[in-house]
N, CA, C and O atoms as CSV, one atom per row, in Angstrom:
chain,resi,resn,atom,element,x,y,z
A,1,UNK,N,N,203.393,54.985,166.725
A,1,UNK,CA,C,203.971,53.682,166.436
A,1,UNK,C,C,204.367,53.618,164.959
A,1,UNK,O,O,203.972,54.374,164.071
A,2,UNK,N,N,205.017,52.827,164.872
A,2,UNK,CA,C,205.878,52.676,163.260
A,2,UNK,C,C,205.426,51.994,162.729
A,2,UNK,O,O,204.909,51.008,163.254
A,3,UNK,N,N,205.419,52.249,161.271
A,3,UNK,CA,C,204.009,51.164,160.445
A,3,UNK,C,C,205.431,50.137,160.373
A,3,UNK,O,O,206.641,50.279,160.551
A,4,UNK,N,N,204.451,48.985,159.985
A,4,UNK,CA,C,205.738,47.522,159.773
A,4,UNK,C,C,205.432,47.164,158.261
A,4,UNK,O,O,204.403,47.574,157.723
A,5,UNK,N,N,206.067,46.630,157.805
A,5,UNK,CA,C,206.745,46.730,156.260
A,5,UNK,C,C,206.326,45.242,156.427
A,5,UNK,O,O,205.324,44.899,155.798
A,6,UNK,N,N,206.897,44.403,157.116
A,6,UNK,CA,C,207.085,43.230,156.531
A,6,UNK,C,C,208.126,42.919,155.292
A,6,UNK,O,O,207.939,42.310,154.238
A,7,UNK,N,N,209.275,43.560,155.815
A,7,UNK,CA,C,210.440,43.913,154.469
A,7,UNK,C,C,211.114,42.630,154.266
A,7,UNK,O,O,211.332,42.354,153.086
A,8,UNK,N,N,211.558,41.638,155.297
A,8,UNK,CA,C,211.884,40.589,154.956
A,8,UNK,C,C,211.152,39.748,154.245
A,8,UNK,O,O,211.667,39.135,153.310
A,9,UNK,N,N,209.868,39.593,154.569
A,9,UNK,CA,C,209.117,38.879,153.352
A,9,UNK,C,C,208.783,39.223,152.173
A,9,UNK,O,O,208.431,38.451,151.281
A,10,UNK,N,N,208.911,40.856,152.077
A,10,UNK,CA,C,208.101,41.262,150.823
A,10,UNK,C,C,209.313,41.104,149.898
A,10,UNK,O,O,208.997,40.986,148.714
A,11,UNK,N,N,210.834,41.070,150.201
A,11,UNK,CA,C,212.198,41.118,149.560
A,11,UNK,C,C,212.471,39.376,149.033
A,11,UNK,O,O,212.985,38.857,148.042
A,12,UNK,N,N,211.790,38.841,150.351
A,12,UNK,CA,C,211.883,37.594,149.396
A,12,UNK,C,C,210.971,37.118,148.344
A,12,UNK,O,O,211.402,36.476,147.386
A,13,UNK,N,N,209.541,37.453,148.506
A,13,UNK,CA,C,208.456,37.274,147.688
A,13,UNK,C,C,209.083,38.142,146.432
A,13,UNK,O,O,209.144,37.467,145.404
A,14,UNK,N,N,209.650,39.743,146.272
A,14,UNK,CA,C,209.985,39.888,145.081
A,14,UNK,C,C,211.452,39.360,144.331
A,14,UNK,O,O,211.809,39.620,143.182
A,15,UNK,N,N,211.950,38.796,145.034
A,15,UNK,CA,C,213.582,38.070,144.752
A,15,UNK,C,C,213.223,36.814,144.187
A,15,UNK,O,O,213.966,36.442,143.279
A,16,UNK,N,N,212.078,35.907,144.549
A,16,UNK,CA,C,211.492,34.565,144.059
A,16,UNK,C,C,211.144,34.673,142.598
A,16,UNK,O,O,211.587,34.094,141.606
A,17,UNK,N,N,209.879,35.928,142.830
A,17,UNK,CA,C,209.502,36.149,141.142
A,17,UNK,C,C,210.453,37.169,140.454
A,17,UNK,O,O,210.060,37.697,139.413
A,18,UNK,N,N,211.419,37.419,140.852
A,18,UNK,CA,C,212.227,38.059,139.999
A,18,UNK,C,C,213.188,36.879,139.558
A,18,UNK,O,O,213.679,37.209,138.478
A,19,UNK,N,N,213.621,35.730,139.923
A,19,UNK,CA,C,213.985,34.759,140.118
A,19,UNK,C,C,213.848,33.869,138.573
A,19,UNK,O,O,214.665,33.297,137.851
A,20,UNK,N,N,212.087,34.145,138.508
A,20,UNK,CA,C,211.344,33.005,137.982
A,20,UNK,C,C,211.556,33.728,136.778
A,20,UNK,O,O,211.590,33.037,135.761
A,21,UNK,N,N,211.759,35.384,136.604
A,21,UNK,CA,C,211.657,35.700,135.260
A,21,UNK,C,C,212.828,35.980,134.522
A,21,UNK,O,O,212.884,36.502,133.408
A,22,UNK,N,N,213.998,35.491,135.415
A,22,UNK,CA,C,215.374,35.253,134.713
A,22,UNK,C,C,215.386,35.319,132.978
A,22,UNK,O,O,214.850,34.213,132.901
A,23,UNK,N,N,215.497,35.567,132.060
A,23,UNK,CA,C,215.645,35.792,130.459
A,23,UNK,C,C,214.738,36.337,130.360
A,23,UNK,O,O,214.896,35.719,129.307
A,24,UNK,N,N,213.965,36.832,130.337
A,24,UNK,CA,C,212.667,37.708,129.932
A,24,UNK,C,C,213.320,38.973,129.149
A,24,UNK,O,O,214.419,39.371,129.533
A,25,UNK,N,N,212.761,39.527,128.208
A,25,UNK,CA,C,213.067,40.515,127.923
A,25,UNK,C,C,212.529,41.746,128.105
A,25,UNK,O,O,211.362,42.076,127.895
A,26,UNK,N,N,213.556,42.509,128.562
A,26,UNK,CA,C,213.455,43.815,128.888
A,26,UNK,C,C,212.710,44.192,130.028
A,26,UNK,O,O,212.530,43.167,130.685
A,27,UNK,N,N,212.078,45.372,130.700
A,27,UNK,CA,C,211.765,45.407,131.996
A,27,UNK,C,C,211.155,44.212,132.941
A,27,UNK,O,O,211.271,44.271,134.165
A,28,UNK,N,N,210.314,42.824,132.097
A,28,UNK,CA,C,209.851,41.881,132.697
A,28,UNK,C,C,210.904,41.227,133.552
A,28,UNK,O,O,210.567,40.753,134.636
A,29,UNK,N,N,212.477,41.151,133.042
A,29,UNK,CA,C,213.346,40.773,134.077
A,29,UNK,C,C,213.677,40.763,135.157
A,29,UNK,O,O,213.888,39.926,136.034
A,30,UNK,N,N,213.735,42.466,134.958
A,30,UNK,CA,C,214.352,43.428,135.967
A,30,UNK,C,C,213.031,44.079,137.003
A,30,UNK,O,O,213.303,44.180,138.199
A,31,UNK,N,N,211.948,44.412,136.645
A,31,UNK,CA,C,211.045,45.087,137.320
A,31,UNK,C,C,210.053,44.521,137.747
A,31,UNK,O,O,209.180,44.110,136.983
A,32,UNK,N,N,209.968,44.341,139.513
A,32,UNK,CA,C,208.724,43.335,140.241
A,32,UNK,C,C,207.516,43.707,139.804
A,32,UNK,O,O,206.551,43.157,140.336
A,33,UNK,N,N,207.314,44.550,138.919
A,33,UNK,CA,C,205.424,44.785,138.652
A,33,UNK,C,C,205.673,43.988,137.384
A,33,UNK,O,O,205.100,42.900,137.438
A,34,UNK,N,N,206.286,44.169,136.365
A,34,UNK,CA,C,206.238,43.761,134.800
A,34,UNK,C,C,206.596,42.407,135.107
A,34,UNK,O,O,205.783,41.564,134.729
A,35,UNK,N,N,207.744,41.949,135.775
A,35,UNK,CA,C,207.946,39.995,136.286
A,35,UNK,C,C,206.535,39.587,136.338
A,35,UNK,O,O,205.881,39.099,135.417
A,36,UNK,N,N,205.995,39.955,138.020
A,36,UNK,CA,C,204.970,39.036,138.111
A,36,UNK,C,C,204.041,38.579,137.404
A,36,UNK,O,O,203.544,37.453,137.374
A,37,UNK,N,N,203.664,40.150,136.428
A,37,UNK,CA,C,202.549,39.720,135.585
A,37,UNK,C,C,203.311,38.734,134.320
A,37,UNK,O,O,202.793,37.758,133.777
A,38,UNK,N,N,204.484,39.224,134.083
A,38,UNK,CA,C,204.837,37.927,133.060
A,38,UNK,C,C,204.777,36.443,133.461
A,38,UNK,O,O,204.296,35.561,132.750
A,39,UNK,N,N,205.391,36.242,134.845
A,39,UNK,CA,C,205.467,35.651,135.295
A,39,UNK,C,C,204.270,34.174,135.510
A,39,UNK,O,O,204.340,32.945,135.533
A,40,UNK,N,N,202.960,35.523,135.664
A,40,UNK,CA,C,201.719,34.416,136.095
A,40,UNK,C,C,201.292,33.855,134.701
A,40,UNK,O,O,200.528,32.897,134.591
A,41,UNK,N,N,201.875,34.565,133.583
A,41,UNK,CA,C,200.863,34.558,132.157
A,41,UNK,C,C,201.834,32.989,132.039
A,41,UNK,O,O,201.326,31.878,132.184
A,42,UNK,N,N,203.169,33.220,131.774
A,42,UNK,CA,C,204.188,31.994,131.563
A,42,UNK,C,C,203.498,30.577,132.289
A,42,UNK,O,O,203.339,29.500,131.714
A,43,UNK,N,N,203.148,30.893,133.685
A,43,UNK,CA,C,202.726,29.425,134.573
A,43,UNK,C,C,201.208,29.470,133.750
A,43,UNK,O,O,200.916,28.309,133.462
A,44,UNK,N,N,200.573,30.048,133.468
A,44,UNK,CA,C,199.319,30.194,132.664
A,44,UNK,C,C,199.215,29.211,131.395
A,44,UNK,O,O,198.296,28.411,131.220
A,45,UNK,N,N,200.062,29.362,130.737
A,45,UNK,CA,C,200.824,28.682,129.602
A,45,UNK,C,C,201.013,27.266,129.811
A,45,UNK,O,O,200.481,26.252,129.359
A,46,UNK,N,N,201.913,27.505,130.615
A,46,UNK,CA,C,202.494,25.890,131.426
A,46,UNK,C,C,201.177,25.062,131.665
A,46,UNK,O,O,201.057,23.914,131.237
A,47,UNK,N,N,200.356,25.608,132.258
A,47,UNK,CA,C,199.421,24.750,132.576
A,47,UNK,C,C,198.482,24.229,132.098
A,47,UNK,O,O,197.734,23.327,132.473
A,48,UNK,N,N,198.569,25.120,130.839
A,48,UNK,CA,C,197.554,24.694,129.897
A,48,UNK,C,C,198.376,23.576,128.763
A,48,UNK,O,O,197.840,22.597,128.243
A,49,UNK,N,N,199.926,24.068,128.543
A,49,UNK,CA,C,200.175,23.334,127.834
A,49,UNK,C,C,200.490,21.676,128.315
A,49,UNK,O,O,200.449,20.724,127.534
A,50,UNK,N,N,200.736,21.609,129.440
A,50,UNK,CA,C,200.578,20.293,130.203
A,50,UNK,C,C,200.009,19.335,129.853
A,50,UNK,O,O,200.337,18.149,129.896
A,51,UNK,N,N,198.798,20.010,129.353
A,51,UNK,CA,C,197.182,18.963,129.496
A,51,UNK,C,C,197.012,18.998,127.745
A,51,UNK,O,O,196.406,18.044,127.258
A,52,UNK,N,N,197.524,20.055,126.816
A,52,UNK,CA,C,197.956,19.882,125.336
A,52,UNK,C,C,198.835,18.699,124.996
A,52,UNK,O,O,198.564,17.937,124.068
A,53,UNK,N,N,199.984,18.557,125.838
A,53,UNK,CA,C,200.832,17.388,125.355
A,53,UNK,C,C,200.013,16.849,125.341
A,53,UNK,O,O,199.499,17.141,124.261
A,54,UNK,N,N,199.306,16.051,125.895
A,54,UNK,CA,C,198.424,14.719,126.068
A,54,UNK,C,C,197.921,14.246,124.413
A,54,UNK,O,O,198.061,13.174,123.824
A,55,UNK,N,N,197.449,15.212,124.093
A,55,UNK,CA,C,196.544,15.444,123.186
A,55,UNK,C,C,197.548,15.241,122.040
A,55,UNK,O,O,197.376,14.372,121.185
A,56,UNK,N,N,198.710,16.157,122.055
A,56,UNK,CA,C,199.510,16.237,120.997
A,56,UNK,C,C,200.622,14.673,120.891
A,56,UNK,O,O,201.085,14.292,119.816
A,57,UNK,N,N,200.808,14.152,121.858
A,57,UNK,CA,C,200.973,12.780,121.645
A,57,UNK,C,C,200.468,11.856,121.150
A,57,UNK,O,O,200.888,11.078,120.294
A,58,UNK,N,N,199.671,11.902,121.602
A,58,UNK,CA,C,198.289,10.729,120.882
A,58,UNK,C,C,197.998,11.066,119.559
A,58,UNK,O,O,197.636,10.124,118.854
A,59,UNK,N,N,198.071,12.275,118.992
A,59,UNK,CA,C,198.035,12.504,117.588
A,59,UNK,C,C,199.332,12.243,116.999
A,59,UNK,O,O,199.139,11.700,115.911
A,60,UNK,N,N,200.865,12.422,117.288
A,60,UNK,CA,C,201.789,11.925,116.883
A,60,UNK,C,C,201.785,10.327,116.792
A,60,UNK,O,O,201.986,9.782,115.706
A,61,UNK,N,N,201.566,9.634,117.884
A,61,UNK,CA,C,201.270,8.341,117.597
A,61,UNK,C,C,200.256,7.791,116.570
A,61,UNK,O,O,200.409,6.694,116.033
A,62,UNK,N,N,199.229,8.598,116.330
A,62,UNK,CA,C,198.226,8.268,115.191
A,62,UNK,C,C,199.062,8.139,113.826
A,62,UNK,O,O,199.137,7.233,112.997
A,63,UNK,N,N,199.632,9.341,113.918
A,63,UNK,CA,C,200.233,9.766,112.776
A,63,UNK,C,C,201.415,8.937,112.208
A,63,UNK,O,O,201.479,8.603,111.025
A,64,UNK,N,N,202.397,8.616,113.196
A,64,UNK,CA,C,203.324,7.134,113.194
A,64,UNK,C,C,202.357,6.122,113.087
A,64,UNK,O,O,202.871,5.166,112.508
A,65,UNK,N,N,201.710,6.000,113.253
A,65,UNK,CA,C,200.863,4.511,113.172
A,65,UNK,C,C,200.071,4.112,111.676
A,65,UNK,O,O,199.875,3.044,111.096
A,66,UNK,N,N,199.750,5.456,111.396
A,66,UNK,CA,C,199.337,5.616,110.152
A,66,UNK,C,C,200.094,5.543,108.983
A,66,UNK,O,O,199.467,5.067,108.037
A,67,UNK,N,N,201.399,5.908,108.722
A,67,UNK,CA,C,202.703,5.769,107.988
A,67,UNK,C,C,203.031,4.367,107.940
A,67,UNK,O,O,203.345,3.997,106.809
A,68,UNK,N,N,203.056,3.277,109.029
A,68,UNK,CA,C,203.305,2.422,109.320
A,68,UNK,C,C,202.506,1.392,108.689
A,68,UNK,O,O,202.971,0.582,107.888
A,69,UNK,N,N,200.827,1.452,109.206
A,69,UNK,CA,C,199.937,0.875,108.268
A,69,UNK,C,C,200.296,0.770,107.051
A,69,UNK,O,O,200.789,-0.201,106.478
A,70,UNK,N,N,200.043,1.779,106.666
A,70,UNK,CA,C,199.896,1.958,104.914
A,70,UNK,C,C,201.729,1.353,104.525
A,70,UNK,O,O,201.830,0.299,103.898
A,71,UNK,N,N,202.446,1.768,104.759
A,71,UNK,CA,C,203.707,0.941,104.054
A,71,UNK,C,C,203.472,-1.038,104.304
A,71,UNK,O,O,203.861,-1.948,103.572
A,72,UNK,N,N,202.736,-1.096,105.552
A,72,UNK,CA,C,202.294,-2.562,105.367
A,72,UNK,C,C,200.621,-3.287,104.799
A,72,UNK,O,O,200.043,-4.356,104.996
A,73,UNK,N,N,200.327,-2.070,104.052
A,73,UNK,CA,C,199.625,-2.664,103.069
A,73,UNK,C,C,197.818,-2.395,103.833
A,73,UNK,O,O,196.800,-2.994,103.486
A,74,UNK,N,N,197.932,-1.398,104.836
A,74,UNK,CA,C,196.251,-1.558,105.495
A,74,UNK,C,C,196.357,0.029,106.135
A,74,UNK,O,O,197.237,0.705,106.670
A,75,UNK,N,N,195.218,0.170,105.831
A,75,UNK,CA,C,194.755,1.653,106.406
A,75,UNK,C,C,194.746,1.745,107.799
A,75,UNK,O,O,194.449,0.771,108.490
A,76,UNK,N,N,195.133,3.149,108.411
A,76,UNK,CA,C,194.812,3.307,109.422
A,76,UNK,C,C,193.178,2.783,110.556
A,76,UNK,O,O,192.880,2.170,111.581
A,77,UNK,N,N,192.680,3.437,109.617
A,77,UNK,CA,C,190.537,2.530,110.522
A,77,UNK,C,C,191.133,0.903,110.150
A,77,UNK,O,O,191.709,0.259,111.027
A,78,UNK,N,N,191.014,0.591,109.380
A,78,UNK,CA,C,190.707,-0.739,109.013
A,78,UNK,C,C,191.734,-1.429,110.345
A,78,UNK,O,O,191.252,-2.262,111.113
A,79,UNK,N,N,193.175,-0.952,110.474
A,79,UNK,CA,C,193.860,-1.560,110.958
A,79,UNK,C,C,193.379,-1.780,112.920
A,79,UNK,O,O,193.396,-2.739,113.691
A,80,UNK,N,N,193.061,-0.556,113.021
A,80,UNK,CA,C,192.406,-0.356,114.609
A,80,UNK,C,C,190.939,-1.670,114.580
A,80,UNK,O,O,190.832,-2.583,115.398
A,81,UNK,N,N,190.033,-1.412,113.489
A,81,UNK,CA,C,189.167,-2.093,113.014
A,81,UNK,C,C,189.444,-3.703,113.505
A,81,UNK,O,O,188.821,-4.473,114.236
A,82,UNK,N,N,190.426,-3.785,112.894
A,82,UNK,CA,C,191.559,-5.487,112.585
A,82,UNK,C,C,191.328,-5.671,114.618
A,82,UNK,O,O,190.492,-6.279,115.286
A,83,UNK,N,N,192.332,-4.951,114.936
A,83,UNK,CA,C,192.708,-4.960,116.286
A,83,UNK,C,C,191.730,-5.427,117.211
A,83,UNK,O,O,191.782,-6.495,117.821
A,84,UNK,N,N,190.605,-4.340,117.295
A,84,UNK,CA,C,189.263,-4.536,117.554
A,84,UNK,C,C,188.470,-6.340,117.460
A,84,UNK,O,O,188.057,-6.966,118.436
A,85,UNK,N,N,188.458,-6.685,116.413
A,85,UNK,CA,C,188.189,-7.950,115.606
A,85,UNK,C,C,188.626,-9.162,116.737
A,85,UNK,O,O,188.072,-9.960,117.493
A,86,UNK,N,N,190.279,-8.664,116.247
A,86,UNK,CA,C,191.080,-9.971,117.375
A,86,UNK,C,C,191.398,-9.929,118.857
A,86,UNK,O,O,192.030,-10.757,119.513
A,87,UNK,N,N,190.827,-8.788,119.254
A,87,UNK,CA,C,190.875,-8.647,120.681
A,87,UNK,C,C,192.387,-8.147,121.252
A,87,UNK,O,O,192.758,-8.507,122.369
A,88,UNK,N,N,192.839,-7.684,120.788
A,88,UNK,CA,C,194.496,-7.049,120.985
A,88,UNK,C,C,193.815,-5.537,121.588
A,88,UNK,O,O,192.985,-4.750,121.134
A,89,UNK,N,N,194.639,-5.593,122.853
A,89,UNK,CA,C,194.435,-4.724,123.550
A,89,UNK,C,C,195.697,-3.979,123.841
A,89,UNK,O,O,196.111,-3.680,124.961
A,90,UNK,N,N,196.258,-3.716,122.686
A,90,UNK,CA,C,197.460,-2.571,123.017
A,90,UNK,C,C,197.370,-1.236,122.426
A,90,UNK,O,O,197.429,-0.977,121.224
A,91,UNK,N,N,197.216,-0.388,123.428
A,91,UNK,CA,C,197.477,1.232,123.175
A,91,UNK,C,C,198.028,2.217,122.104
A,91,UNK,O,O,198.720,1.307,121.647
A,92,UNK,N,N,198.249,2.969,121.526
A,92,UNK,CA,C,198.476,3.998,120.621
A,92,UNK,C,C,199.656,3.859,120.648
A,92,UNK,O,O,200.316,3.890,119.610
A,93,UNK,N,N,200.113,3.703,121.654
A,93,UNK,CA,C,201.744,4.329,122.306
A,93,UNK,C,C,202.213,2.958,122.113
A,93,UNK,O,O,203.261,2.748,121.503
A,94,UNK,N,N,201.610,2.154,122.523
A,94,UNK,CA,C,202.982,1.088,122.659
A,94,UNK,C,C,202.775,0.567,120.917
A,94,UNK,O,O,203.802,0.233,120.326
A,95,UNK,N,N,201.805,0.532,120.369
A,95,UNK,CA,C,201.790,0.017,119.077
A,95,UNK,C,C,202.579,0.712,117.969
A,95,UNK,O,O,203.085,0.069,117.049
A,96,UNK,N,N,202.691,2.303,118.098
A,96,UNK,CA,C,203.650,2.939,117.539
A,96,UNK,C,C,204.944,3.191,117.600
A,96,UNK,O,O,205.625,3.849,116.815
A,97,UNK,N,N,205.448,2.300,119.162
A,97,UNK,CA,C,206.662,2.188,119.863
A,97,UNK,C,C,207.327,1.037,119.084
A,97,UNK,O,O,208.429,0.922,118.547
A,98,UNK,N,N,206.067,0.079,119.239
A,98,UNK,CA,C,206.439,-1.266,118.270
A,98,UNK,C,C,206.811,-1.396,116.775
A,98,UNK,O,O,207.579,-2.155,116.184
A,99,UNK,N,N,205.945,-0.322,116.336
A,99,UNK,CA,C,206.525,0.143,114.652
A,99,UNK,C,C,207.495,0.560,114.339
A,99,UNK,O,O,208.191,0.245,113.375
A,100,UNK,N,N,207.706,1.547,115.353
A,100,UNK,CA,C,209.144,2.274,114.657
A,100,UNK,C,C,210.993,0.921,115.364
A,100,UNK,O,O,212.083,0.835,114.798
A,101,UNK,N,N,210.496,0.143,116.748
A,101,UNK,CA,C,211.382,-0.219,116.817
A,101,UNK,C,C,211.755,-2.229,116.537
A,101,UNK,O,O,212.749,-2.928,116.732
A,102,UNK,N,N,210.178,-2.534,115.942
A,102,UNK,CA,C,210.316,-3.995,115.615
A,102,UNK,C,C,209.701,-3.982,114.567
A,102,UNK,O,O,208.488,-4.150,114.692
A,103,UNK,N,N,210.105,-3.835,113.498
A,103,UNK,CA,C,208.772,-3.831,112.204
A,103,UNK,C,C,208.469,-5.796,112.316
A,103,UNK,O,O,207.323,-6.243,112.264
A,104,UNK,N,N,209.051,-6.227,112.388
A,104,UNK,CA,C,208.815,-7.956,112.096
A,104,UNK,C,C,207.685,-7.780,113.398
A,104,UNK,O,O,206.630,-7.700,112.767
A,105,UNK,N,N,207.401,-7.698,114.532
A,105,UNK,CA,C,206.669,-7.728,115.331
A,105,UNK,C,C,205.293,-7.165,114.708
A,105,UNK,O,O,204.299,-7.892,114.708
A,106,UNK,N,N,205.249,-5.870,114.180
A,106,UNK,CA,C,204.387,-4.816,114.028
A,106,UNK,C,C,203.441,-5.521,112.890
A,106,UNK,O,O,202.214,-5.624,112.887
A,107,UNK,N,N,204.521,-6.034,111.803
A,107,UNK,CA,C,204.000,-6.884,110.662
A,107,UNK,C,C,202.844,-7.699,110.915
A,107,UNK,O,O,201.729,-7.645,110.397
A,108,UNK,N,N,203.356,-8.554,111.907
A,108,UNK,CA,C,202.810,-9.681,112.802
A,108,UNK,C,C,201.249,-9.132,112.935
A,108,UNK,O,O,200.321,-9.610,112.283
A,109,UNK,N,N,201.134,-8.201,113.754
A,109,UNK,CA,C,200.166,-7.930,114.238
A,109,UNK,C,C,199.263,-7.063,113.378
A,109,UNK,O,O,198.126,-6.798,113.768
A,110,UNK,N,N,199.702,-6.640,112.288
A,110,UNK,CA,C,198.741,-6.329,110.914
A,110,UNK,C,C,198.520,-7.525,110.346
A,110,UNK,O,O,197.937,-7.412,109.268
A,111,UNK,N,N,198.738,-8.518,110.631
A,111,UNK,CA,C,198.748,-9.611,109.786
A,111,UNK,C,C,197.590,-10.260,110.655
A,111,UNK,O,O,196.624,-10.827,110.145
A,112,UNK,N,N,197.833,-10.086,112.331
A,112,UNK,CA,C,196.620,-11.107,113.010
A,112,UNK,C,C,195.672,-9.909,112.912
A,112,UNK,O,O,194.828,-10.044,113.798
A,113,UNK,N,N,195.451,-8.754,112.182
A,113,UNK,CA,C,193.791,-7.837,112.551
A,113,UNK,C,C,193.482,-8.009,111.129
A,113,UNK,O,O,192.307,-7.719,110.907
A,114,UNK,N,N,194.121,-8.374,110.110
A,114,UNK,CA,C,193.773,-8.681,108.519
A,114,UNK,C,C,192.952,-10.108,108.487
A,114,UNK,O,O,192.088,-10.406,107.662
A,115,UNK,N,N,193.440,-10.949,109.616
A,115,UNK,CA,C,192.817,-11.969,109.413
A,115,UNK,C,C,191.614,-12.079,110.292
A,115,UNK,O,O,190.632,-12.764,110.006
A,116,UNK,N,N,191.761,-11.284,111.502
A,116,UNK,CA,C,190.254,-10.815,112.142
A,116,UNK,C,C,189.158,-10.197,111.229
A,116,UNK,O,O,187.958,-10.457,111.132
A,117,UNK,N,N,190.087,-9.141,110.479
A,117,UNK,CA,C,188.668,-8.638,109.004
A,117,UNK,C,C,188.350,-9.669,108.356
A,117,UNK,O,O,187.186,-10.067,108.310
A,118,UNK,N,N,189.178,-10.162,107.853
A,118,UNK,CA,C,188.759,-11.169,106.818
A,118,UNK,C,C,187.297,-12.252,107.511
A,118,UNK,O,O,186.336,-12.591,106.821
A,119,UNK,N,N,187.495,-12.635,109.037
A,119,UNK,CA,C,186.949,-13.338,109.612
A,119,UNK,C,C,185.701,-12.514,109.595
A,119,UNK,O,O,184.593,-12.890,109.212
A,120,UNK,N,N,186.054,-11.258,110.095
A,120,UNK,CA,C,184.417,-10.772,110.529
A,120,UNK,C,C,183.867,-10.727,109.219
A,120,UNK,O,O,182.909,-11.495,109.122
A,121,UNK,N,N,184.174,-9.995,107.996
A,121,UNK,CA,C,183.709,-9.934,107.081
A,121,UNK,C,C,182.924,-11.091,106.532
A,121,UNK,O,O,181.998,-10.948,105.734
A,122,UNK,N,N,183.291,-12.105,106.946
A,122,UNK,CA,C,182.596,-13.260,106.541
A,122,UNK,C,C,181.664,-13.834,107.415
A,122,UNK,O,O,180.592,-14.262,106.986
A,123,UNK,N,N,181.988,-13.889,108.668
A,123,UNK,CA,C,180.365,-13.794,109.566
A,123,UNK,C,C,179.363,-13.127,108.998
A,123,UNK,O,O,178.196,-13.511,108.924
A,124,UNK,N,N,179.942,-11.835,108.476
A,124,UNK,CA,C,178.305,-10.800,108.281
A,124,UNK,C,C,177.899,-11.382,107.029
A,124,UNK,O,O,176.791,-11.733,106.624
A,125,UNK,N,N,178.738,-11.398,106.646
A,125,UNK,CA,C,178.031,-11.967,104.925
A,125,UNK,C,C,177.767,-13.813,105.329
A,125,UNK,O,O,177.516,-14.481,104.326
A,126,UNK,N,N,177.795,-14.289,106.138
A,126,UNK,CA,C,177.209,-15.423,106.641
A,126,UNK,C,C,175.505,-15.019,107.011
A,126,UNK,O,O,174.393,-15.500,106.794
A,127,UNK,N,N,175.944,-14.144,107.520
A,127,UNK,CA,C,174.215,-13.944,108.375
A,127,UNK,C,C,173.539,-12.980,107.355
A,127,UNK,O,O,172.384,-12.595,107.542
């Protein structure tokens, strides 16, 4: 009996990942052993870097938020601090969304966590 190949599938399984490694340079392109392994390292990457954006956003927003503070006159802690104080419950993202595209808004709201410090500060030194 004739051994079976399974040639239609194995032609498409290597046509897919040869597929996936379109620009690669040099044999990883062209050759189904050097693709795949490039191939899995690349989705390897991907998947890790996925779960990096996260991370790397939220530090860009710090970082806009922080620029922002300080040109309106309050530190980054103090200002989260402020926030905290008056009970404003808006996110990294939308507060740095708000800086760069309403400063009169953004103002606003350094202005209501300045007056939450000011407030708390004076409770404690009350008690």
């Amino acid at each position: 009996m004739a051994r079976a190949t399974n040639s239609p599938a194995s032609r498409k399984r290597r046509k897919k990942v040869l597929k996936y490694a379109r620009g690669y340079f040099g044999n990883k392109s062209r050759l189904f052993r050097y693709a795949k392994e490039a191939v899995q390292h690349a989705w390897q990457h991907a998947y890790i870097a996925r779960r990096k954006k996260k991370g790397n956003m939220r530090s860009l927003w710090i970082v806009r938020l922080n620029a922002a503070c300080r040109n309106a006159g309050i530190s980054y802690s103090r200002f989260m601090e402020g926030l905290k104080a008056a009970n404003i419950e808006l996110d990294r993202k939308i507060l740095s969304d708000i800086a760069i595209r309403d400063q009169v808004a953004f103002l606003g709201i350094v202005k209501q966590a300045q007056e939450a410090l000011k407030a708390k500060t004076a409770a404690a030194a009350q008690a």
